[in-house]
Each structure stands twice: as structure tokens, then as C-alpha cells.
C-alpha positions in Angstrom: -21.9 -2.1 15.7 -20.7 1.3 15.4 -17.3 0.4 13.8 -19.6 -1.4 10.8 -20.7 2.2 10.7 -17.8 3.6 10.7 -16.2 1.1 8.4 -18.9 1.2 5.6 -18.8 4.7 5.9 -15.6 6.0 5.9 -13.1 6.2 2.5 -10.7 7.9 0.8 -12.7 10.2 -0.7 -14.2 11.4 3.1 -12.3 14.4 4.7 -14.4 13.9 8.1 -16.9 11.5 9.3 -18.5 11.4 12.9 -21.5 9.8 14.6 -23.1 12.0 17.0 -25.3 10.6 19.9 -27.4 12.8 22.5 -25.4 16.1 20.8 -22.0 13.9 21.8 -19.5 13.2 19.4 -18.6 9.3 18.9 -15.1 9.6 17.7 -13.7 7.3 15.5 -11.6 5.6 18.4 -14.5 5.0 20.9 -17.0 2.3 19.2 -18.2 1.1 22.8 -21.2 4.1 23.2 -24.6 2.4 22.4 -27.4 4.1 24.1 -30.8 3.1 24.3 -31.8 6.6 25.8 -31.1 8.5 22.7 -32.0 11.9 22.2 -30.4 12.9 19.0 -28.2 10.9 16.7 -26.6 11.9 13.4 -23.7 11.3 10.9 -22.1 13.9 9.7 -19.8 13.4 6.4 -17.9 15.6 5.0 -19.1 18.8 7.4 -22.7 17.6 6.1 -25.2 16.5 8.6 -27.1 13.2 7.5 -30.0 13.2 10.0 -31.3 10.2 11.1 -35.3 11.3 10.0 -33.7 10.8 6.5 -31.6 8.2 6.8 -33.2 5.8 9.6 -30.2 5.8 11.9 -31.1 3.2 14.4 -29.0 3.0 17.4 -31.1 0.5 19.7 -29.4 -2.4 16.9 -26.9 0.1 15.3 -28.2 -0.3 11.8 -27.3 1.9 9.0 -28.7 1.9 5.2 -25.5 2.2 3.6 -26.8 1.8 0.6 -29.0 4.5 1.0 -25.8 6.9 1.8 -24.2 5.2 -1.2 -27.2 6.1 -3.7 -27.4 10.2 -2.6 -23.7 10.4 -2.8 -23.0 10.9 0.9 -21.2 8.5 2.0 -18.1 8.5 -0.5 -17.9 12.3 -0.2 -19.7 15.3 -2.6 -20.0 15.0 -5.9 -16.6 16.6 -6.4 -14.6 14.3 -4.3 -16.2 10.9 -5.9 -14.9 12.8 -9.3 -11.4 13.8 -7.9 -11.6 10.3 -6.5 -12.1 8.8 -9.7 -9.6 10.8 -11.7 -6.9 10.0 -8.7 -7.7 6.1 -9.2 -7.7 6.1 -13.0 -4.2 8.2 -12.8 -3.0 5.6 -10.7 -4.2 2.6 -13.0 -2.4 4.4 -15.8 0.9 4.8 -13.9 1.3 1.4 -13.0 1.2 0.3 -16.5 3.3 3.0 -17.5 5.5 1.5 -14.6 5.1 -2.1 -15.6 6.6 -1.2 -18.8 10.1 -4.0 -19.2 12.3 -1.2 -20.5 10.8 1.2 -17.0 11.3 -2.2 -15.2 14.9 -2.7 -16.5 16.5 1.5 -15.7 14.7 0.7 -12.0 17.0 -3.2 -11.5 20.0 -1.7 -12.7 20.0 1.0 -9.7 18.5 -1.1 -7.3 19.6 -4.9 -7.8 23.0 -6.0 -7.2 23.1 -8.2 -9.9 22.0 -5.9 -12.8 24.5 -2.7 -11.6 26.0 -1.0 -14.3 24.2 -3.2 -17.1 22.2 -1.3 -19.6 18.8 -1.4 -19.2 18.0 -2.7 -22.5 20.3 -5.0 -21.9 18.7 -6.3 -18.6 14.9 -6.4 -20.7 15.1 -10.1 -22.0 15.8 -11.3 -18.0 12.1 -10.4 -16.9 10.3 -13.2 -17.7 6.6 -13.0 -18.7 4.9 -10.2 -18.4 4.6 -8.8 -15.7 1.5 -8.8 -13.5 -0.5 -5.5 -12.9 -3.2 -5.2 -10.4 -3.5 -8.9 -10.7 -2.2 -10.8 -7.8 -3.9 -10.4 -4.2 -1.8 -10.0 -1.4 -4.3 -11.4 1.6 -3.2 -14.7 2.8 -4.8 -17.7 0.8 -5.6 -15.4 -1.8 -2.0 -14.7 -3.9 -2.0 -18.1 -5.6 -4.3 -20.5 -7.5 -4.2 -24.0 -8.1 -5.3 -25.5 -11.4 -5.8 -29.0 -13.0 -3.4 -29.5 -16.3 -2.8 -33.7 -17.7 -4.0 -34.3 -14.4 -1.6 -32.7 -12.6 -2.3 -29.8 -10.0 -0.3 -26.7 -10.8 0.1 -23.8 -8.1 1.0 -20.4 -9.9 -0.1 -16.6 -9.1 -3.9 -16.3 -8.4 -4.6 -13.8 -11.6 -8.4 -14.4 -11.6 -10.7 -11.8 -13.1 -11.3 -8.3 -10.5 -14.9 -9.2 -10.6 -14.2 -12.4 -8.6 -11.7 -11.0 -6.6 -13.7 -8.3 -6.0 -11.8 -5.8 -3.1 -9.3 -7.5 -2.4 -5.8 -5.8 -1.9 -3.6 -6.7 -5.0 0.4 -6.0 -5.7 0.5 -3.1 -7.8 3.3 -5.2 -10.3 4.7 -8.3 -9.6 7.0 -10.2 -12.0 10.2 -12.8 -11.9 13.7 -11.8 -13.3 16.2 -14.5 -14.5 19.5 -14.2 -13.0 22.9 -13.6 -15.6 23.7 -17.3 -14.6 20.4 -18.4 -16.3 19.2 -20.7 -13.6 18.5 -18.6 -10.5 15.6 -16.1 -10.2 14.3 -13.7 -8.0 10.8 -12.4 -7.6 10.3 -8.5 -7.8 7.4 -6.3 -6.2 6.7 -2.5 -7.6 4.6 -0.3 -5.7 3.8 3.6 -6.1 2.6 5.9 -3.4 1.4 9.4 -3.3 3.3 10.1 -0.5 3.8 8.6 2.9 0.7 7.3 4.2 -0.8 8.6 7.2 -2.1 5.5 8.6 0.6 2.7 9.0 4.6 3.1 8.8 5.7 2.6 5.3 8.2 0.4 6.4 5.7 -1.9 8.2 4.1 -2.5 5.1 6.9 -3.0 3.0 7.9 -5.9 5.3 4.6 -7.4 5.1 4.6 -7.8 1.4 7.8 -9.0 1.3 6.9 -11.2 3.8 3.4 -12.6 1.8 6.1 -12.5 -1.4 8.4 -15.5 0.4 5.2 -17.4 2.3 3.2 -17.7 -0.8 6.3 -19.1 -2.7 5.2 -22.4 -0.9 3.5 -25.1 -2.6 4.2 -22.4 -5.8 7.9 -22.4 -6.4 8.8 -24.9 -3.5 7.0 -28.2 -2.2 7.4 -29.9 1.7 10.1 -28.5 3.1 12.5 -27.5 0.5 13.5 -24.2 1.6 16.5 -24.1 0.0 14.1 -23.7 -3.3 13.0 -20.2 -1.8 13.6 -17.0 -4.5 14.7 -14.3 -3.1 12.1 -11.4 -3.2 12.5 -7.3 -3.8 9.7 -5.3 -2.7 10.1 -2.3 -4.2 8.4 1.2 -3.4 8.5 4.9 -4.7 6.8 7.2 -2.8 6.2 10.7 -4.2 6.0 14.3 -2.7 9.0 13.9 -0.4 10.9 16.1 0.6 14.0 14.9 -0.5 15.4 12.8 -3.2 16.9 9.8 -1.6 17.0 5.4 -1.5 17.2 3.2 0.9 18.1 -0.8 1.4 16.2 -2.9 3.8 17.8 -6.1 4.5 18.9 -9.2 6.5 22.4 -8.9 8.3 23.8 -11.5 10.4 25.2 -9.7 13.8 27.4 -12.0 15.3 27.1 -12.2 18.8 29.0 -15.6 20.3 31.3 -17.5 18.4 32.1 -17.8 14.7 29.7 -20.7 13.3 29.0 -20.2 9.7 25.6 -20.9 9.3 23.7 -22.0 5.8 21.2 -19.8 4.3 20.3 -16.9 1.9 20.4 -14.0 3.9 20.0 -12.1 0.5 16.0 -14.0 0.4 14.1 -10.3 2.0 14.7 -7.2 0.1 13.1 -3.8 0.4 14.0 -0.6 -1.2 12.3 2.3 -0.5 12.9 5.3 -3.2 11.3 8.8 -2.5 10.9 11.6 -4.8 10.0 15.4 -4.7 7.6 17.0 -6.5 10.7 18.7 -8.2 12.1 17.1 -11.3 16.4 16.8 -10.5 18.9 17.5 -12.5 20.1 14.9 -14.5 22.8 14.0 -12.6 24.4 10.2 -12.6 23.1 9.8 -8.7 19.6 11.2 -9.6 19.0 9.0 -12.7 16.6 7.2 -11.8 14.7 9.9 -9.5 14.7 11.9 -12.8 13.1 9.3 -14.8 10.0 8.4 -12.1 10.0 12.1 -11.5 9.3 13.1 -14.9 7.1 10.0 -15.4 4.7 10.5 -12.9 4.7 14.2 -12.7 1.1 15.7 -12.6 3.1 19.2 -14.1 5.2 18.0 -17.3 3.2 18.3 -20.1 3.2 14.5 -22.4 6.1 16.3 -24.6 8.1 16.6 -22.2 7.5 13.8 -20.3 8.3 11.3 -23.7 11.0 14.0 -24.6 13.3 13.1 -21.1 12.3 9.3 -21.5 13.5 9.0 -25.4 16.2 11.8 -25.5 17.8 10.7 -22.3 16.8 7.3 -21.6 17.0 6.0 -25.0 13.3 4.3 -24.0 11.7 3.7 -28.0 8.1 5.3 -27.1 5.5 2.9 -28.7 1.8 4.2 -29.0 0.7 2.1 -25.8 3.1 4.1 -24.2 2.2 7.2 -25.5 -1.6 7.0 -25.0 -0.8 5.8 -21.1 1.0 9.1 -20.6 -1.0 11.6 -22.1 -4.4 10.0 -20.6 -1.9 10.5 -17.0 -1.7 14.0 -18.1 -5.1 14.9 -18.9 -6.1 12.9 -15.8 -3.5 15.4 -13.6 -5.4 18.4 -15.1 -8.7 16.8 -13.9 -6.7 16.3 -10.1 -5.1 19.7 -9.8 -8.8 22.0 -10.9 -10.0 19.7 -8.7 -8.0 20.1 -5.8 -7.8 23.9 -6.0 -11.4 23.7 -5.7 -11.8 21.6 -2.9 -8.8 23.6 -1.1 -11.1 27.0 -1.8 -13.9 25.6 -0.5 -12.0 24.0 2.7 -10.2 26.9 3.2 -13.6 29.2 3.2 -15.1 26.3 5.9 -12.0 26.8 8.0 -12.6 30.6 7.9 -16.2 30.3 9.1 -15.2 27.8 11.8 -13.1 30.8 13.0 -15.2 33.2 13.3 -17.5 31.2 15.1 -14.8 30.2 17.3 -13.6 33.3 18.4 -17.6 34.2 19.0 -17.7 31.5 21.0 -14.6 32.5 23.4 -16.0 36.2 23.2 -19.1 35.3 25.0 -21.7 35.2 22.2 -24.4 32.9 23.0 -25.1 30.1 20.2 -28.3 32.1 19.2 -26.3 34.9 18.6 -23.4 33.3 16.5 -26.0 31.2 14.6 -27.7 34.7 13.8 -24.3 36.3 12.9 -23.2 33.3 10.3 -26.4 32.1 8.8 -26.0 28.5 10.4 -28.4 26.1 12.7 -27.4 26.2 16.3 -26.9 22.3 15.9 -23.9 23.6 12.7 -22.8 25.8 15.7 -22.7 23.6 18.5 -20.8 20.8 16.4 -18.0 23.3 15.4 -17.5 24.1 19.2 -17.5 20.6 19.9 -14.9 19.5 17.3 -12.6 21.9 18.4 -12.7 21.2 22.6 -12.3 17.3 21.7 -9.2 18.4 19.3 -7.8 19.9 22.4 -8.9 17.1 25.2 
């Protein structure tokens, strides 16, 4: 099918994909086109045209050698984006276990769990129990716990098997249970980082689904049968970076009574979400930007690793061990690596987007494709897709 196409073909690392059939564009919406009458038929990646006498695009079953995409480097983007790719992924594997540091762990519960307000964060470190889990635990249904054999006894606990055999599945970023003050209560805590607001979903959606997987999974795990009353309250907590404004918010359950006054049993504390976003701007260090300023700093790709250790020891008080050190000078390195890479990519989108123009305002001044394909150095087909893109833009 088409959508395998699409699917296989399509990743983070691809700025546009497209199928083209009889010089029609297949957009990514509209799977439902197979034609037995074709013409022409291409995939085009990247502004790149894959043609199907080099590839062996065959529409009559919809095939397509992936792997063959895979192997030239087409269908995961240029050479340049699988290398900004692979610095963006290594950045983030380095953040999260700056992140998943206790002390880290401990400033973020005491400005964003009830129970830990105004503790010190050092303070707060022996409650976290374990260490905490990083890139470990899967999130899919059936997949976030394990069951193993021990005095022949079967134990449930968090599924922490190898990548490898878990290959591609959706993990937690850091997952990890905190003891309450009254030493028998606990709750279970979720950390995720962002980039910035994603484009495809609502954040918010999300948020609620992992909270949701974070209570479900608890069964058979931390409660048997029907004990709900055994359930651990959950946080799922995200930072998103690159907004435009510093702020926090609480998602959470509230009882609005409608009819009468019953009092009914229950945790509505069980489903917690709190979203945190921060600018590319470092704050001030101001007592309502405390912990902005500390994920700011952290995770900034500008702050050199002096500075970025500097605001965590000098202000924080966080003792900087070597792990901790190594994590956030490979970050900076790696935010080099992003930015060169980025101001390349933008140069070279930017002189794509230029061309386009031109052969755009050809186009509405009469010029026949000939014409604009002899004006710009490009194939009629490089013309005729440009003109294309830009009426089904406006449809």
C-alpha cells in the first residue's frame, strides 16, 4: 500500500516526501490512488527525485525496496540531515541523563510536587528510590512491564529489557518512584523533554496518555485483582523548550459537584501532569524562575560547559561529579555539531525557496515550462513539480 510507502519512508530527518503518479501528486493524506495505467511514477525526498528506473517503484502491487533507499541514503534525508539527525539524537540521550541526575530530579519535585514544596533539594535526594530508569521502560501497551520467575514466585516489575530486544519501541524518557515523608506511600514520576511543541499531536494529548499507561500498567505490578485502592499516584512530567514564554502548568482531577453533596472515596490526587515551558533565553534568577533557570541553562545549545556547571554549582549548590561533567560538555560539543549544521541546511533551504520563486513568478508571467527550465538550469519535470506543489498548497 501506499501508506507502507509512505510510512517506511518518511522520518524525522525528511523535510518533504511525495509520491507522484501519471505527473500527479499523491499527498500524504490520500493513500487510496493505485493505478494500473501508469505513466510516470516517482518519489521525491527531500526536493530529490528517486525515479522509479532506479529504484523499481512498482505500483501494479505498490512495492518499494526500502532498503535500497536506506543503503543510498535517500530515504532518511542527505547526508547532512542523517548527521544533524544523529548529533540531535545523541544530544538528546545525553540530556536525559543529565536530567535523570537525583539532585536534577530533586530541584524539579520541590517546584512541582505538593509534598516536597519548600524542602531542599538535597534534602528530597534519599526519597527517590532506585535509580531511576532512562530510555528503559516502553510505553505501548503489554510492553511497560515484565514478569520474571524468583523461589518460584512470578514477579511483575518495569520491562527494562536490553534496546536490541525491544528494538523501536516508544520508551519513557525517565521513569522512577519517590517515597513519600511518611515513609510508606509512594508515587510514580515520569520526565520527558521536548524540543518544542510538536507539530503532530497536542501536547496535552500525549501527556494524558502516558499518565494514563503510568496508572494501567501499575496492575498486576504494584496492585493484584481488584485492589485499586493500592494504585500510586502518577506525575507525568514535561519540559518543552523554545517557547515563547517561561511558564507551568497543573493538569489534574477535580471533582465538580453537580447534584447533591455525597462524599465519595477515592484519590483524586492519582493523575498528574505538569507541563513546564522554557525560552531559548536563560531568566534571571529570580525565586519564580528557579527552576526555568536551571533547565534553561542545562539544556541550552548556547552556554558554553563553564557556564553551564558554573549556574548549577554556584547557584544550585549541585556537587558536579565527572559523569556529570563529561554528559554536559559532550551536550555542548554536540550543540555546536546542531547549530553549523542547521545554518547549513537553512542556507541551502533558503536558496531552494529562492529558486522556487523565480520559477513561480515565471510561471504566472506566462513563460512556458521550456522557457523557465532554460532560464534556471532545471528538467521541465523539477519545473512542473514546483508548480504543482504550490497550486495543491493553495487548493
Amino acid at each position: 500500500m501506499l501508506k507502507k510507502v509512505f510510512q517506511d519512508i518518511i522520518s524525522t530527518d525528511v523535510i518533504s516526501a511525495e509520491v507522484r503518479i501519471n505527473y500527479h501528486t499523491i499527498s500524504r493524506s490520500d493513500y487510496s490512488i493505485i493505478s494500473t495505467d501508469v505513466i510516470s511514477a516517482e518519489v521525491r525526498i527531500n526536493y530529490h527525485t528517486i525515479s522509479r528506473s532506479d529504484y523499481g517503484i512498482i505500483l501494479l502491487n505498490t512495492t518499494l525496496p526500502i532498503n535500497k533507499l536506506k543503503e543510498d541514503g535517500c530515504g532518511h534525508g542527505d547526508k547532512k540531515s542523517n548527521q544533524r539527525g544523529r548529533y540531535g539524537s545523541q544530544y538528546d540521550e545525553k540530556a536525559k541523563r543529565l536530567l535523570g541526575n537525583k539532585i536534577i530530579l530533586a530541584h524539579i519535585l520541590v517546584k512541582t510536587v505538593n509534598e516536597f514544596r519548600k524542602m531542599e533539594p538535597e534534602d528530597v535526594v534519599p526519597y527517590i528510590e532506585g535509580e531511576p530508569y532512562i530510555s528503559a521502560v516502553p510505553v505501548e501497551p503489554g510492553q511497560t512491564n515484565a514478569a520474571k520467575g524468583k523461589n518460584g514466585q512470578r514477579i511483575v516489575g518495569l520491562n527494562t529489557e536490553s534496546a536490541e530486544i525491544n528494538e523501536g519501541l516508544v520508551r519513557f524518557d525517565i521513569v522512577f518512584y519517590v517515597r513519600m515523608k511518611d515513609g510508606i506511600s509512594q508515587i510514580i514520576v515520569n520526565l520527558e523533554a521536548q524540543k518544542d511543541i510538536p507539530s503532530g499531536y497536542h501536547i496535552w494529548n500525549r501527556a494524558v496518555f502516558y499518565v494514563s499507561r503510568l496508572i494501567s500498567s501499575q496492575k498486576e505490578r504494584d496492585f493484584v485483582k481488584t485492589h485499586y485502592d493500592d494504585i500510586k499516584p502518577v506525575y507525568s512530567i514535561r519540559i518543552c523548550m523554545n517557547m515563547e514564554e517561561n511558564s507551568m502548568d497543573y493538569v489534574h482531577l477535580t471533582n465538580d459537584r453537580v447534584l447533591g453533596s455525597s462524599q465519595w472515596k477515592g484519590g483524586p490526587d492519582l493523575l498528574n501532569i505538569v507541563l513546564i515551558g522554557i525560552t531559548g533565553k536563560l531568566p534571571e534568577h529570580d525565586e519564580n524562575y528557579e527552576l526555568h533557570r536551571l533547565l534553561s541553562a542545562m539544556l541550552s545549545i548556547e552556554l558554553s560547559t563553564d557556564e553551564k556547571l558554573g549556574i548549577m554549582e554556584t547557584e544550585y549548590n549541585i556537587p558536579i561529579n565527572d559523569k556529570m561533567r563529561e554528559d554536559v560538555n559532550a551536550m555542548c560539543n554536540l550543540s555546536q555539531g546542531i547549530r553549523e549544521k542547521g545554518r547549513a541546511e537553512g542556507r541551502a533551504r533558503g536558496g531552494v525557496e529562492k529558486e522556487e520563486k523565480i520559477i513561480l513568478n515565471m510561471y504566472t508571467n506566462h513563460f512556458t515550462l521550456e522557457q523557465i527550465a532554460l532560464a534556471t538550469g532545471r528538467s521541465i519535470e523539477d519545473i512542473r513539480v514546483v508548480i504543482e506543489k504550490k497550486e495543491y498548497e493553495l487548493v
